[in-house]
C-alpha positions in Angstrom: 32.6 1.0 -12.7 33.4 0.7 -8.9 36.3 -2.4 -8.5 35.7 -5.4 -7.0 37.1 -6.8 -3.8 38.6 -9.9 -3.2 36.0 -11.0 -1.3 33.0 -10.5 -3.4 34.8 -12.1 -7.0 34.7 -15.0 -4.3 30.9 -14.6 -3.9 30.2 -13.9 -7.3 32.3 -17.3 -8.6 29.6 -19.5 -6.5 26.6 -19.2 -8.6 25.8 -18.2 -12.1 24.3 -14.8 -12.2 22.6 -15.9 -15.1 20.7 -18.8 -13.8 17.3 -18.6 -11.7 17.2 -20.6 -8.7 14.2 -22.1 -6.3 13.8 -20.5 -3.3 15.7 -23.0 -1.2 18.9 -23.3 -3.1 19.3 -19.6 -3.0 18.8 -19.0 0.6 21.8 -22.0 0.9 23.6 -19.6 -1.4 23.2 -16.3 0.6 24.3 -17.5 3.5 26.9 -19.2 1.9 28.4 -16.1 -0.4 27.5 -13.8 2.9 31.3 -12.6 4.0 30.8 -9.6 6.6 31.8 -10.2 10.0 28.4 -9.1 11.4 25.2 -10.9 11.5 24.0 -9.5 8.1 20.4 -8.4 7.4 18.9 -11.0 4.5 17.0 -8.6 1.7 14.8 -9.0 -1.2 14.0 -6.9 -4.1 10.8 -7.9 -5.9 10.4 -6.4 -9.6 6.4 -5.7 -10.3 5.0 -5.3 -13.8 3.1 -1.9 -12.6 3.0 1.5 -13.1 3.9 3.7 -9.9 2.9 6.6 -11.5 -1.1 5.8 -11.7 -2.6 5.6 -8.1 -4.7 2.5 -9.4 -1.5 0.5 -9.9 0.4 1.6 -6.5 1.4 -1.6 -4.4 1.9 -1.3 -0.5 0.5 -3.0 2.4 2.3 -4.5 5.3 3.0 -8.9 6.7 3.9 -9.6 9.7 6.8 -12.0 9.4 6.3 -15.8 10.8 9.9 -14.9 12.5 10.1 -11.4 12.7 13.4 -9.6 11.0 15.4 -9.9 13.5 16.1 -6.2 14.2 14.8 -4.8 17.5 12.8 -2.1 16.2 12.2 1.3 18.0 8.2 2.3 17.8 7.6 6.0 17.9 3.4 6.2 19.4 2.1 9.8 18.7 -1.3 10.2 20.4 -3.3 11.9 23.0 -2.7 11.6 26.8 -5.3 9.2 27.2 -3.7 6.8 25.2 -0.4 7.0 27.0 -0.7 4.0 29.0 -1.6 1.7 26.7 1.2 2.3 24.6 3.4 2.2 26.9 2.1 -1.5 28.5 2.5 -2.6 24.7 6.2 -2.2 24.4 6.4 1.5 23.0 10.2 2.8 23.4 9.0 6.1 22.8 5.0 7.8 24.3 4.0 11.5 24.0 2.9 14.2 20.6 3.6 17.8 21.0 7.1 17.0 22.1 7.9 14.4 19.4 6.9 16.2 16.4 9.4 19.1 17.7 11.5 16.8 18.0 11.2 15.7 14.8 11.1 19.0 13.1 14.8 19.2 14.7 15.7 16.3 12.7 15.6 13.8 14.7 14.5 10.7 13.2 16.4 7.9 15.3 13.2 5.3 15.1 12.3 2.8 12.8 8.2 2.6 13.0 5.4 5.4 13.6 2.3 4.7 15.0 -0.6 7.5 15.5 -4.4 8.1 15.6 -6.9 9.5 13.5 -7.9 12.2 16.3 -3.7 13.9 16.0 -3.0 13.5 11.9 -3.4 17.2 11.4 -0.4 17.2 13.3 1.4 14.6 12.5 1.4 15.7 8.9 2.7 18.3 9.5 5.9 15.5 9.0 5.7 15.1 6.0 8.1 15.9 4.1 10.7 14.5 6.9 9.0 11.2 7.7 7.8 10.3 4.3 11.0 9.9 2.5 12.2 7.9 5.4 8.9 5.5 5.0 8.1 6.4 8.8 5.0 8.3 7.6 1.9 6.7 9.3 -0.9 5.8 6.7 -4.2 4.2 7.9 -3.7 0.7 4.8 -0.6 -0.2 6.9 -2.5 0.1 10.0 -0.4 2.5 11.8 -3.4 5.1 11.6 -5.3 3.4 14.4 -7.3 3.7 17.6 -6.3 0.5 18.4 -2.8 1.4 19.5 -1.6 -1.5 21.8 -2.2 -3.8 18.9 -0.4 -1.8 16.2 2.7 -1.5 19.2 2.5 -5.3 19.3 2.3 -6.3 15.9 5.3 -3.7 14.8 7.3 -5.9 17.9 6.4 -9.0 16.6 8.2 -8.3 13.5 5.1 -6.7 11.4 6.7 -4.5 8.0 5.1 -1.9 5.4 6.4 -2.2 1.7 5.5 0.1 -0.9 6.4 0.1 -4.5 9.4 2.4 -5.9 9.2 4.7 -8.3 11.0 2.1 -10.7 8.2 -0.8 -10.0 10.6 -2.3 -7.4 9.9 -3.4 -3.7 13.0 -3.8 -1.3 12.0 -5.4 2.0 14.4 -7.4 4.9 12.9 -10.5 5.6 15.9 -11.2 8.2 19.1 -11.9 9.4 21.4 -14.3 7.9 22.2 -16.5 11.4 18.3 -17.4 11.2 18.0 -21.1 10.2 16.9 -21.9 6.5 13.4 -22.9 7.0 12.6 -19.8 8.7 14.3 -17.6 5.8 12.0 -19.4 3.7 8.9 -18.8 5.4 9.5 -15.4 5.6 10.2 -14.5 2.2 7.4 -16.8 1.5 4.6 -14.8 3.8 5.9 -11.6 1.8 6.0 -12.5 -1.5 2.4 -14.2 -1.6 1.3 -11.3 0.2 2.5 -9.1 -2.5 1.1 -11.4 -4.8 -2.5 -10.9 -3.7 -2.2 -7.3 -3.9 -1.8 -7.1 -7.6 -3.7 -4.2 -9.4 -6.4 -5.2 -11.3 -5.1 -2.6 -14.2 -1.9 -4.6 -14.0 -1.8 -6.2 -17.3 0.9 -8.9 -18.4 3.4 -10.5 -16.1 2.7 -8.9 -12.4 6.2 -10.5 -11.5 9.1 -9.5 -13.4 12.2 -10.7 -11.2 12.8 -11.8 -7.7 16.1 -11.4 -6.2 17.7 -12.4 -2.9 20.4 -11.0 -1.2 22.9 -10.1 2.5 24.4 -6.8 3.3 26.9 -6.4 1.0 26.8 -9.4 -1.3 25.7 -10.2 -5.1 22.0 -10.4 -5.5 20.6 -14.4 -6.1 18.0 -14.6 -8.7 15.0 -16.9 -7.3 12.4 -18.8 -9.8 9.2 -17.0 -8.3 7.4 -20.5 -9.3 9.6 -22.3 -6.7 7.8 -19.7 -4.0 4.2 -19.8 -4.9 4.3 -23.9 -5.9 
């Protein structure tokens, strides 16, 4: 069992681990046991009674958070020449296709989300088996299969996120930094998790919710009371 520092005994001695807590006491405890000397990135992990390994009970979509996440993200567009342009006018850091997926096939992977058309998906599948374990594969239900790319540019600026379930029923998303003021922690976990909510499998049987936890870079996790979120 790895040791614990100093620093995180201190965390842990603020709040019982064993004790649920509504949304906005824990978002005053994050940012309270938060310790790192850099803004830290605020996290939640959101157990689901489902079953990843039947296709009817796989959870993923994507929320565009009411105040973004707080990271400036880079957006990779993949298309034709034709749709250069707009793109680029939407805020794209990085425009082209043949080059990019060479690129890509090199390893490099320094971007955080993918955007593409139907028209170049033979293609860009081609990436797989780099981009898919990275959750930088474009898929058509998070909307970054599109024709409509300026949009998709736009929305992934404003601070729009994909989520998918794990292989253990768990969903791990940032929902933002932990200098952002309270209220707007709390909408943002709030726009995520109903979002979730309304996404539950109609196979799904029993409780859909298991366990909600918050937490910061490098601190304890925070159990919330999911009925304090969806009151």
């Amino acid at each position: 069992m790895a040791k614990l520092t100093k620093k995180h005994k201190e965390a842990l001695a603020k709040f019982d681990r064993n004790q649920q807590y509504s949304l906005t006491e824990a978002v005053d405890m994050v940012k309270d046991v938060t310790y790192t000397k850099f803004d830290a990135s605020v996290d939640i992990s959101m157990r689901l009674g489902v079953d990843p390994r039947k296709a009817n009970q796989m959870v993923r979509g994507s929320v565009t958070l009411p105040h973004g996440t707080g990271k400036e993200l880079k957006v990779l567009v993949l298309c034709t020449p034709d749709k250069e342009e707009e793109a680029k006018a939407a805020g794209a850091d990085y425009v082209g296709l043949d080059e990019f997926i060479q690129k890509i096939k090199g390893g490099w992977t320094d971007i955080d989300v993918v955007i593409t058309m139907p028209g170049v998906m033979p293609k860009v599948g081609q990436l797989g088996r780099i981009l898919g374990p990275r959750g930088l594969m474009p898929n058509p239900k998070t909307g970054t299969v599109t024709m409509e790319i300026g949009k998709a540019v736009e929305a992934a600026k404003a601070g729009k996120i994909d989520f998918k379930v794990d292989k253990f029923g768990i969903i791990h998303s940032t929902v933002g930094k932990v200098s952002f003021e309270k209220p707007a922690l709390n909408d943002n976990i709030t726009e995520l998790v109903l979002t979730i909510i309304k996404l539950k499998p109609a196979s799904a049987k029993g409780t859909y919710v298991k366990s909600l936890y918050i937490s910061s870079t490098m601190s304890p996790g925070i159990a919330i009371d999911i009925k304090s979120v969806t009151a």
